[in-house]
C-alpha positions as MATLAB code, in Angstrom:
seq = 'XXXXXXXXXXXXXXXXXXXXXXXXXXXXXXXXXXXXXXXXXXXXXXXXXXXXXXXXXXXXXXXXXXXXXXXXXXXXXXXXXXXXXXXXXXXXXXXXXXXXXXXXXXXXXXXXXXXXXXXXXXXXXXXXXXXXXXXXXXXXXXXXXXXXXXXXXXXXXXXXXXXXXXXXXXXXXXXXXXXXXXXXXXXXXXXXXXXXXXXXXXXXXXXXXXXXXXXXXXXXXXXXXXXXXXXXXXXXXXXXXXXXXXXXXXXXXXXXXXXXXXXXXXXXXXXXXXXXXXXXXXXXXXXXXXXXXXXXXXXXXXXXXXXXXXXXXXXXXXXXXXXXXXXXXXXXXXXXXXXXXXXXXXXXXXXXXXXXXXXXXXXXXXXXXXXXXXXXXXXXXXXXXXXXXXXXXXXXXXXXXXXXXXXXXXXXXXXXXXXXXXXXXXXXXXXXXXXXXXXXXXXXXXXXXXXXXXXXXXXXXXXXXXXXXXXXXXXXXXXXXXXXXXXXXXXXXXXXXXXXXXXXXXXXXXXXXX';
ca = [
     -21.595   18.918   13.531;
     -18.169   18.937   14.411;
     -16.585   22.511   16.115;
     -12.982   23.723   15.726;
     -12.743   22.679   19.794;
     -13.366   19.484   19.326;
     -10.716   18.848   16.516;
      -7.298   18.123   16.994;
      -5.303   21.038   15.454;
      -3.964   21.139   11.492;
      -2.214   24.533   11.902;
       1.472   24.039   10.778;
       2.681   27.782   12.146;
       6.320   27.729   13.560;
       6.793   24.329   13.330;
      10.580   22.869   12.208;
      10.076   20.948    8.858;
      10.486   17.100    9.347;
      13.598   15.545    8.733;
      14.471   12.456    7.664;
      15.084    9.137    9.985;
      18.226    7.945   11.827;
      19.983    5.182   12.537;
      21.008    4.596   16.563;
      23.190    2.205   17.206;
      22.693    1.406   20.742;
      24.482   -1.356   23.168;
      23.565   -3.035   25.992;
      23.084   -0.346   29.201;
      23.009    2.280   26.715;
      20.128    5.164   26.508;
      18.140    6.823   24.541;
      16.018   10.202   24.452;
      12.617    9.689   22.394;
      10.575   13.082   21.512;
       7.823   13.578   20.525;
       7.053   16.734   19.044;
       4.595   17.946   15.835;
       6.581   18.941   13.009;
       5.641   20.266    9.253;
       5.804   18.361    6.226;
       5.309   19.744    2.905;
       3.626   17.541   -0.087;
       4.648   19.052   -3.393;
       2.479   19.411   -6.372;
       4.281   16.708   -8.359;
       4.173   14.264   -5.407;
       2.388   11.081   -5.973;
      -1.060   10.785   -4.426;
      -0.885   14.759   -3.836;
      -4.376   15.455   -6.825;
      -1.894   17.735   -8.162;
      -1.844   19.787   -5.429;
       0.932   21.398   -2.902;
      -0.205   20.919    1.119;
       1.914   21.738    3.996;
       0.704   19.292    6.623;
       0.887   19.050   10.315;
       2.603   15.768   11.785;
       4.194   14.084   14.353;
       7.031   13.318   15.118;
      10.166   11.250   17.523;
      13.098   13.046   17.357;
      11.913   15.004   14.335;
      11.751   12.994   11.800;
       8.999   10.174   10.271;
       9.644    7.122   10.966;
      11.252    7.859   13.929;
      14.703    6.388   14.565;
      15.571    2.786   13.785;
      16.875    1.370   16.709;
      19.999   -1.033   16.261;
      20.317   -3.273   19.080;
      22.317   -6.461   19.943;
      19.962   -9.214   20.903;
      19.545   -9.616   25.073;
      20.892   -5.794   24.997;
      18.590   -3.738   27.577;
      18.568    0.193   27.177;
      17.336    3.212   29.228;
      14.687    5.148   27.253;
      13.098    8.582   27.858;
      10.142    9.779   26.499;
       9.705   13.154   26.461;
       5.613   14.043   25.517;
       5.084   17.748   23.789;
       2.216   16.154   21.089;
      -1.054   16.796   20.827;
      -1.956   14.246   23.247;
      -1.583   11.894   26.183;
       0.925    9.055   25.075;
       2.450    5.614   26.062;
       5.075    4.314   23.642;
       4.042    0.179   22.587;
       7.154   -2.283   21.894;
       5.722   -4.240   19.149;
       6.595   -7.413   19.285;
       9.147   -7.588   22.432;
       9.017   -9.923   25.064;
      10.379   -7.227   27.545;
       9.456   -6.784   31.308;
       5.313   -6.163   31.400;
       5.529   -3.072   33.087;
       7.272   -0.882   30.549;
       4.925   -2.982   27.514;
       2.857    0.879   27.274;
      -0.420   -0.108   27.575;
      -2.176    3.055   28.966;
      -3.918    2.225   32.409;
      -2.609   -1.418   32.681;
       1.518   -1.336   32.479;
       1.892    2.627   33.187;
      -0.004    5.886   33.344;
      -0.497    7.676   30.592;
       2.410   10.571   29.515;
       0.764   13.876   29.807;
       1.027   16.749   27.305;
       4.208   17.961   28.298;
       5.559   15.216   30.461;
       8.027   12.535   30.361;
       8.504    8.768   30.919;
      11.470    6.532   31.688;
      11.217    2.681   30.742;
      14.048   -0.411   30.259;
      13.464   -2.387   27.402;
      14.638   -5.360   26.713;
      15.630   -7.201   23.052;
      15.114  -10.913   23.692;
      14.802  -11.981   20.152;
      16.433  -11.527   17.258;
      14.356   -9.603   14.596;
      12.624   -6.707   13.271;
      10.120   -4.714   15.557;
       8.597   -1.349   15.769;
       7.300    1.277   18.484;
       3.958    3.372   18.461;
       1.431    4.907   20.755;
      -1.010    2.671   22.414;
      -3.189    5.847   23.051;
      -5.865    7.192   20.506;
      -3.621    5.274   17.865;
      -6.098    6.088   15.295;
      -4.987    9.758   15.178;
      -1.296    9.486   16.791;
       0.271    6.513   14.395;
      -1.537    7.950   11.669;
       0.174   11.404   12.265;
       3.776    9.961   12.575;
       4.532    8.363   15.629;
       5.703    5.037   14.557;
       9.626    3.827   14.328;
      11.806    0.517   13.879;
      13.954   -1.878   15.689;
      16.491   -4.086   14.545;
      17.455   -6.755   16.875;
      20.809   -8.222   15.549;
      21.110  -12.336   16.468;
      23.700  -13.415   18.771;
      24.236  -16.132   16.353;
      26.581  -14.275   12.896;
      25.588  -17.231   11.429;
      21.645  -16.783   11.608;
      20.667  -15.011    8.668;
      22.174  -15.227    5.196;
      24.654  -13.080    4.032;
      23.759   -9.994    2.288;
      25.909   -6.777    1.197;
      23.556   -3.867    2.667;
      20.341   -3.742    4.651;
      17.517   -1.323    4.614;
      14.310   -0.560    6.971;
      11.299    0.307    4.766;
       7.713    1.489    6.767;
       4.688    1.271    4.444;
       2.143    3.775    5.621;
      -0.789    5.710    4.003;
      -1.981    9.474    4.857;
      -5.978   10.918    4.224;
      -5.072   14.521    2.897;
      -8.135   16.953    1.902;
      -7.971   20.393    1.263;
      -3.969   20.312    1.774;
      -4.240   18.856    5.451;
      -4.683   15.726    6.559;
      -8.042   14.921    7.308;
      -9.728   16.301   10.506;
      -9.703   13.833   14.192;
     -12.125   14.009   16.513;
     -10.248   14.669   20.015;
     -13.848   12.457   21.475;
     -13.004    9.526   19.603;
     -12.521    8.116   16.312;
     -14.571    8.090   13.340;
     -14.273    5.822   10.208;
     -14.413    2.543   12.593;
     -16.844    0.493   10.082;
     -13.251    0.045    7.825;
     -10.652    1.832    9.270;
      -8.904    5.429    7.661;
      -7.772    4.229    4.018;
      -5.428    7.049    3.221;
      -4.905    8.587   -0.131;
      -1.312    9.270   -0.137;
       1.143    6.124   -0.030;
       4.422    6.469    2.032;
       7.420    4.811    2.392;
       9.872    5.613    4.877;
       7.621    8.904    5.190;
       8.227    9.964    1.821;
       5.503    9.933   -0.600;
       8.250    7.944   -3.380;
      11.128    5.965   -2.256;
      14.814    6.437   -4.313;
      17.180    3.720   -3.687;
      20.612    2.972   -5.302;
      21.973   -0.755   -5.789;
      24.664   -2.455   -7.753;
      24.519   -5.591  -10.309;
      25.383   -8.610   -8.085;
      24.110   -6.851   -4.928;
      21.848   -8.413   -2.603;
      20.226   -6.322   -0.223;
      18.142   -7.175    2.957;
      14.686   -5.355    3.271;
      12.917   -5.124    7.000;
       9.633   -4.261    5.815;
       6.848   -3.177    8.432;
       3.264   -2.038    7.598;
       2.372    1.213    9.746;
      -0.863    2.325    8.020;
      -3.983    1.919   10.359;
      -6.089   -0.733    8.234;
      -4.320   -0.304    4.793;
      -2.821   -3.729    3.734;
       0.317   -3.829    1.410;
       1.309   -6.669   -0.689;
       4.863   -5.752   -1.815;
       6.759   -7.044   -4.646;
       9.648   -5.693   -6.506;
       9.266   -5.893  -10.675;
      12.679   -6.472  -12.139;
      14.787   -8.381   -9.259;
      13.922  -11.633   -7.470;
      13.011  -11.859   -3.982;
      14.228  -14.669   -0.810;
      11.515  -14.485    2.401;
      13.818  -15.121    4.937;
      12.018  -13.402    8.294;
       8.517  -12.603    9.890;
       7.187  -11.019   13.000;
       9.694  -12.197   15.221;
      13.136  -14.005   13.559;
      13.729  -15.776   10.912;
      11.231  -18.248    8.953;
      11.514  -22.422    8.946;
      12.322  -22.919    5.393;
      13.289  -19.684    3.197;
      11.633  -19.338   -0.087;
      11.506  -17.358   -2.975;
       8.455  -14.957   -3.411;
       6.919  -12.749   -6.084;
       5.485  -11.115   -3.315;
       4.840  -10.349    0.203;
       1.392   -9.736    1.887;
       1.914   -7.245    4.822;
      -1.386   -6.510    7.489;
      -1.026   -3.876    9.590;
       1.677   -4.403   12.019;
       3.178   -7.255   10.491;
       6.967   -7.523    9.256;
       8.756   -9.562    6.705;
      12.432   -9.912    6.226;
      13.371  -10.274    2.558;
      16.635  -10.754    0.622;
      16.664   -8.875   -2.897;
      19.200  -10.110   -5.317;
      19.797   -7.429   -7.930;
      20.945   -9.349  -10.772;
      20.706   -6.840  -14.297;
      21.243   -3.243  -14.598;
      18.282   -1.055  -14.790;
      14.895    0.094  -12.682;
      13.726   -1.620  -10.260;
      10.435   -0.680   -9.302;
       8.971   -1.297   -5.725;
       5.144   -1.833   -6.387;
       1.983   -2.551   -3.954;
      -0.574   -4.783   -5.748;
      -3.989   -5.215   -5.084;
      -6.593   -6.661   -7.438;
      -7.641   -4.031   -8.990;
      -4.701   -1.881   -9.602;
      -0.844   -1.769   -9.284;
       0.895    1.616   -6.739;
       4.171    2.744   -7.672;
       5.982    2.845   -4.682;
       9.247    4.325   -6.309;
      12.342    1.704   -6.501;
      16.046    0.943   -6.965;
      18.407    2.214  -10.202;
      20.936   -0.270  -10.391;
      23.811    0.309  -11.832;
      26.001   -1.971  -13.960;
      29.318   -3.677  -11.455;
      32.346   -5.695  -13.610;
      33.543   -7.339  -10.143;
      30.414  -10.190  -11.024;
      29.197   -9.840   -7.748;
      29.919  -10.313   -3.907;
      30.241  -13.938   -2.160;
      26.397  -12.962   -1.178;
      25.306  -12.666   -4.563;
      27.179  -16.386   -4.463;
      25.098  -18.124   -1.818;
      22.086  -16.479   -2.803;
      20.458  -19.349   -4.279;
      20.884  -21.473   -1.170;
      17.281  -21.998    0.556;
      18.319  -22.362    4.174;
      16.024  -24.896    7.346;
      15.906  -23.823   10.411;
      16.327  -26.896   12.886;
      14.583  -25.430   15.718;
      11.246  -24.419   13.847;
      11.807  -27.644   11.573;
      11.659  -29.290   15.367;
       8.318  -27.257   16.507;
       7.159  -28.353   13.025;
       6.832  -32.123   14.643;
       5.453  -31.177   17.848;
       2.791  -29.091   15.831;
       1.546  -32.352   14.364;
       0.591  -33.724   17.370;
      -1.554  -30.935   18.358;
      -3.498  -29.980   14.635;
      -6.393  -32.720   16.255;
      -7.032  -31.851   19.604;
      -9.252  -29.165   20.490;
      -8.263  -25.666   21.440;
      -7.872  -24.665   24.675;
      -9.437  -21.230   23.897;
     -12.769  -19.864   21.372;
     -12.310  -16.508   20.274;
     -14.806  -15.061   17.810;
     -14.635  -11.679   16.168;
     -17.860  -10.259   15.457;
     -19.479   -6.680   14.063;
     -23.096   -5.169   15.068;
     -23.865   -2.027   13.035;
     -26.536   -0.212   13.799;
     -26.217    3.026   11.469;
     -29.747    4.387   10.519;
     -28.473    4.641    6.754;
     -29.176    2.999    3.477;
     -27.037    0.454    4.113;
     -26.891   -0.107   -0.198;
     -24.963    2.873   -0.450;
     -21.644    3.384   -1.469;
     -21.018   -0.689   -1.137;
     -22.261   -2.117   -4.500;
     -25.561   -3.765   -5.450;
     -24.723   -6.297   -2.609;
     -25.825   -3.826    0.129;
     -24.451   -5.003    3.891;
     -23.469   -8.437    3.169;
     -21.269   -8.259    0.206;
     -18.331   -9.740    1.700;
     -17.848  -13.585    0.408;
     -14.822  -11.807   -0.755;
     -14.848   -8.212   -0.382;
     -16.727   -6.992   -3.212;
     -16.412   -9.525   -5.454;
     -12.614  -10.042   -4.909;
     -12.818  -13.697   -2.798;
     -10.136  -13.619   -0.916;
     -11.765  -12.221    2.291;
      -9.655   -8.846    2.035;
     -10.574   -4.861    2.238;
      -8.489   -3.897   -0.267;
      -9.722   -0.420   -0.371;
     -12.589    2.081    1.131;
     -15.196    1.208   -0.741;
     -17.731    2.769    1.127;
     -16.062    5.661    2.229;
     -19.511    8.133    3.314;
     -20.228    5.585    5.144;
     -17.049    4.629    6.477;
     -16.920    8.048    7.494;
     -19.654    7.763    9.477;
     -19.183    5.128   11.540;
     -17.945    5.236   15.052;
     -18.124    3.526   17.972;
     -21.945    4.178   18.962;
     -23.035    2.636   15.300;
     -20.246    0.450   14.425;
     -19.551   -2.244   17.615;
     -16.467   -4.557   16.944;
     -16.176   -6.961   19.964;
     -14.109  -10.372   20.188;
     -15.929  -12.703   21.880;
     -14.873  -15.814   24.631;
     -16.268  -18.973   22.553;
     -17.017  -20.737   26.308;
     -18.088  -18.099   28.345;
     -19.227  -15.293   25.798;
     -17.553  -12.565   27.630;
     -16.820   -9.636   25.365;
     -13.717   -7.470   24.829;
     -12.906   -6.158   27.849;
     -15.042   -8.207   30.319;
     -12.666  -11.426   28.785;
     -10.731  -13.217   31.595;
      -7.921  -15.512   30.157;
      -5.197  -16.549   32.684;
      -2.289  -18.497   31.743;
       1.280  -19.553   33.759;
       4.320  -19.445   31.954;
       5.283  -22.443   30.320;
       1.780  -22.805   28.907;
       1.336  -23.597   25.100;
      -1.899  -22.868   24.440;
      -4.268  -23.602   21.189;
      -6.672  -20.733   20.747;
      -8.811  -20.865   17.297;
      -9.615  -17.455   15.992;
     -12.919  -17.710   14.272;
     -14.481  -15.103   12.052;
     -17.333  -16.153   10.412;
     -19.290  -14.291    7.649;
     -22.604  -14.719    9.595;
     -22.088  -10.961   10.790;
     -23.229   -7.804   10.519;
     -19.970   -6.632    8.492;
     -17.324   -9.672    8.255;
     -13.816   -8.484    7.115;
     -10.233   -9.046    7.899;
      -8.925   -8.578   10.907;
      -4.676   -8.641   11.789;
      -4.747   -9.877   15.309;
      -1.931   -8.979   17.979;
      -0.955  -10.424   20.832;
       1.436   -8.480   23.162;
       4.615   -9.766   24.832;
       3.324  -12.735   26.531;
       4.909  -14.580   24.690;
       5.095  -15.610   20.583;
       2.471  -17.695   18.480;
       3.051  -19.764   15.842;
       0.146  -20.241   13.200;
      -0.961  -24.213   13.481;
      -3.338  -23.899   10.610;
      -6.111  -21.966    8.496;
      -9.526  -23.388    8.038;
      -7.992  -26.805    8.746;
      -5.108  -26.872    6.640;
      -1.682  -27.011    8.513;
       0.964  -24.192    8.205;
       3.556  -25.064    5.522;
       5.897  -22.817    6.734;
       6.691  -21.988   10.556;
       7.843  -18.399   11.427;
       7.263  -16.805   15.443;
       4.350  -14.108   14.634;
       3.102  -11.834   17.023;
      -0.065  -10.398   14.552;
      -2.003  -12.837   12.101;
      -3.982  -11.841    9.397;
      -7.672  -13.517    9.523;
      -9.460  -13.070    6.550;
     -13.389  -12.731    6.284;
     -14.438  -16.280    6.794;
     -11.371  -17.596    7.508;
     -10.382  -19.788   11.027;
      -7.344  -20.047   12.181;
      -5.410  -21.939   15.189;
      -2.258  -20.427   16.701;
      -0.293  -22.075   19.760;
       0.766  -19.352   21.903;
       4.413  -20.307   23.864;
       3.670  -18.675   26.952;
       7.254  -17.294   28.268;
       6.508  -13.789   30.066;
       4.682  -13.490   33.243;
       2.164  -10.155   33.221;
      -0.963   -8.714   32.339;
      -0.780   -8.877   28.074;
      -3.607   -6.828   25.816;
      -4.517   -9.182   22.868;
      -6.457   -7.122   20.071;
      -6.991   -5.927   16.413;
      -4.381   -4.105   14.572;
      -6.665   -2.122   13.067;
      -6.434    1.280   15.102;
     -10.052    1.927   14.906;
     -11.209   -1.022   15.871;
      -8.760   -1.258   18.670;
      -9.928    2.280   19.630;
     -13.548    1.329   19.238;
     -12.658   -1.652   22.294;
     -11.921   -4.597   20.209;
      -9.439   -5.524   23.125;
      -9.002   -7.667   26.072;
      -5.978   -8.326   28.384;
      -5.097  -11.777   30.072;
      -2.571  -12.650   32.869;
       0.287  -14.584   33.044;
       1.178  -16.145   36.133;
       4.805  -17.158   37.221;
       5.989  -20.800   37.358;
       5.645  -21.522   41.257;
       9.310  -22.620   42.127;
       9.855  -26.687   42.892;
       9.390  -27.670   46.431;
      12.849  -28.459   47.691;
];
C-alpha cells in the first residue's frame, strides 16, 4: 500500500492559475528562458470529461502555461536556452525530432546530468529542418509529460516556396489527463505504475483546454501542426464539415500531398494539415476510434463575400516533392535486400492475477486486433485494474537485437555518419501481451518507412516515430547524418520508463587521406 511519502504531491495551495500558451518568435543567436514551475488548473463542472464534477488540479508547467510556448524559429537558426528546474522533480528537456548537437539532445545520464529540483541548465539548439517538433522531459516522463511539461516548435523552411499557401496557421497538442476524486490520479515517486497499457486518461485536451474554440472565415484555409502529447493515448483526428490536405509529418513536408478524412496520430507523432473552410457553419474537430466518436470542440465559420483568398485558389493543387519523389527510386532498390539490423519488441508478464479479468472472454491473448477491433490498435484501457497494476517487476517490455539477442539496454548498435541503414521492426503476436508500439529514434538522423509487412510505402515523408501495430513488421532506412550517442525507444512513457530503451553511437566520417 502506497503512503502519502511516496506520492508525488496533488496539493494546489498558493499556486498561480495556468495561463494560456505563447507564441516566441525567436532568430538565429537569440535566447530563451524555459521554467518550469507547478501551476493550478481548474476543471469546471460543465467541462467535458469532468463526470460532472468541478476539480482544481495540480500541474506543470514552462513558463506558466500548458503547452508551453511554441517556439517560432527560422530553419538553421541556433538559440541559447535556459532551463530553470522548480518541479517536482529532476528534469532534462528532449528536442523531439531535431538533429541538433548530441550533447544538448537531454537524455538524462548520456548527453547531460540531470537538472536538480531547483537548478538550472543552459543548452544551444539547433533547427536543421524545416518542420513541426516538440520538447518534453526525458526523466520519469510518465508523471512529468503527463502533468504538463510538453511544448511546440515550428521550424519555418528557408525555401517561401516549400509549403502551400495558406491564410493562418495554428499549433494544436492532443493530450489526455486521469482525474479521480478532483485530482489527477496519484504517481508513484519509485516508479511508474499502469506499464501493461500505458495511463489512458479520462479527460481529452487540446491545447490544454478540455474543448478547443476556434474562429475561421468562408474561403479560409488554415494550416494545422498537430502533435500527440498523451502518454499511450492514440488520436485519429478528422474535422466533420471542412475538407482536409496532408501536407507534413514528423519532420517536413510529405512526397505527394493528399486529401484525408482523417489523420492517425501515435504518441509523439505530428502531421501538418491544410483545412479549407469552404461553407458557413460548425465545424467540429472530432477523435474517432471504433467504438465511439470525442468531441474535441471546433471552428464557427463565418460567412466572407470577398469569395475567398488566392489560398483558397490553389487549394486544390496536390503538390510532389522532387527530392522524396527521388528517395522514392533509391527505396526500390533496397525493399529486397535484407536488413542490416533485427529488432523485436516483446512483453513477459508475470502478474499473479486472473489474467481473464477485465480483458474480455479472450483472457491474455486477445489481441489479433485488440479486442476484436483488427487493426492491431489499443484504442482504449480495457483492462484498467489490471492496467493499474502493472509495473515494471510484473510487466517486462524489452526490444530485442534479432542477431545477438541483447536486450534494451545491453543493445550495442554503432553506425558512422553517412550510413543508411535497413532495420526491420518486428512485433509479432507470439507474446505475452502484443500491442502497438510508436517507436522513436533520436537525432541521429531521420528514417523513412520502406514498407509494412512487405508492402512498400506509398507515400514518403522523414519520420522520426513509427507506429507498429500488433503483428505488424515494418522496415525503415535510417539516413545516418549526426555523429553521437542516440536513445532509440517506445513512445509510450511507461514503457520507456519500464526500460524499453537502448542507445547506439554514431561515429564521425574519418576525413580523406590527403
Amino acid at each position: 500500500m502506497s503512503t502519502d511519502h511516496d506520492l508525488f504531491p496533488t496539493g494546489t495551495e498558493g499556486l498561480e492559475p495556468v495561463s494560456r500558451p505563447q507564441e516566441v518568435r525567436l532568430a538565429d543567436g537569440d535566447h530563451l528562458s524555459l521554467s518550469i514551475a507547478p501551476v493550478r488548473k481548474d476543471l469546471r463542472e460543465d467541462d467535458p470529461g469532468a463526470g460532472g464534477s468541478a476539480a482544481r488540479l495540480r500541474m506543470l508547467a514552462y513558463n506558466g502555461s500548458i503547452p508551453g510556448p511554441t517556439l517560432r524559429v527560422p530553419q538553421g537558426a541556433e538559440v541559447t536556452v535556459d532551463v530553470r528546474n522548480d518541479g517536482d522533480v529532476e528534469t532534462t528537456v528532449h528536442w523531439h525530432g531535431l538533429r541538433l548537437e548530441n550533447r544538448f539532445d537531454g537524455v538524462p545520464h548520456e548527453t547531460q546530468a540531470p537538472i536538480p529540483v531547483g537548478g538550472g541548465y543552459r543548452c544551444r539548439v539547433q533547427f536543421p529542418d524545416a518542420g513541426f517538433y516538440w520538447y518534453h522531459p526525458h526523466i520519469r516522463e510518465d508523471f512529468a509529460q503527463e502533468m504538463g511539461l510538453y511544448g511546440t516548435i515550428v521550424v519555418d523552411p528557408a525555401d517561401p516556396g516549400y509549403w502551400p499557401p495558406v491564410d493562418r496557421e495554428l499549433t494544436l497538442t492532443l493530450d489526455d489527463l486521469l482525474v479521480e476524486d478532483g485530482h489527477i490520479a496519484a504517481f508513484h515517486r519509485s516508479g511508474p505504475d499502469s506499464t501493461a497499457m500505458g495511463r489512458f486518461g479520462n479527460v481529452l485536451l487540446v491545447n490544454g483546454e478540455t474543448s478547443f474554440a476556434g474562429t475561421a472565415t468562408v474561403g479560409e484555409v488554415v494550416r494545422l501542426y498537430l502533435v500527440n502529447t498523451a502518454n499511450t493515448r492514440l488520436f485519429d483526428v478528422a474535422l466533420r464539415g471542412a475538407p482536409m490536405k496532408l501536407v507534413g509529418g514528423d519532420s517536413g513536408r510529405y512526397e505527394r500531398e493528399t486529401f484525408v478524412d482523417d489523420v492517425l496520430l501515435a504518441p509523439s507523432e505530428r502531421a501538418v494539415v491544410d483545412v479549407l473552410f469552404d461553407a458557413p457553419g460548425q465545424v467540429r474537430l472530432e477523435h474517432r476510434t471504433p467504438e465511439r466518436v470525442y468531441e474535441l470542440g471546433g471552428f464557427t465559420v463565418a460567412p466572407d463575400d470577398r469569395g475567398g483568398s488566392p489560398a483558397a485558389g490553389s487549394y486544390a493543387e496536390l503538390r510532389v516533392d522532387p527530392d522524396l519523389t527521388a528517395e522514392h527510386r533509391l527505396l526500390d532498390a533496397e525493399l529486397d535486400r535484407p536488413p542490416d539490423k533485427v529488432l523485436a519488441f516483446v512483453s513477459k508478464m508475470t502478474m499473479d492475477m486472473d489474467m481473464d479479468m477485465d480483458m474480455g472472454d479472450g483472457g491474455a491473448h486477445d489481441h489479433g486486433g485488440p479486442h476484436g477491433h483488427g487493426d492491431g490498435l489499443e484504442w482504449e484501457d480495457t483492462m484498467p485494474e489490471m492496467n493499474r497494476a502493472s509495473d515494471p517487476t510484473n510487466m517486462v517490455w524489452q526490444l530485442v537485437d534479432g542477431e545477438t539477442g541483447a536486450v534494451n539496454g545491453a543493445i550495442d548498435w554503432s553506425f558512422t555518419v553517412g550510413d543508411r541503414v535497413k532495420i526491420r521492426l518486428v512485433n509479432d503476436m507470439d507474446q505475452d501481451h502484443p500491442m502497438h508500439h510508436p517507436f522513436h529514434v533520436h537525432g541521429a538522423g531521420r528514417f523513412l518507412v520502406m514498407s509494412r509487412d512487405g508492402t512498400p510505402e506509398p507515400n514518403l515523408v522523414w519520420k522520426d516515430t513509427v507506429l507498429l501495430r500488433a503483428g505488424q513488421t515494418v522496415d525503415v532506412l535510417l539516413d545516418v547524418s549526426n555523429p553521437g550517442l542516440w536513445m532509440a525507444h517506445c513512445h509510450i512513457a511507461e514503457h520507456t520508463e519500464s526500460g524499453m530503451m537502448f542507445s547506439f553511437t554514431v561515429a564521425r566520417r574519418p576525413e580523406p587521406v590527403r
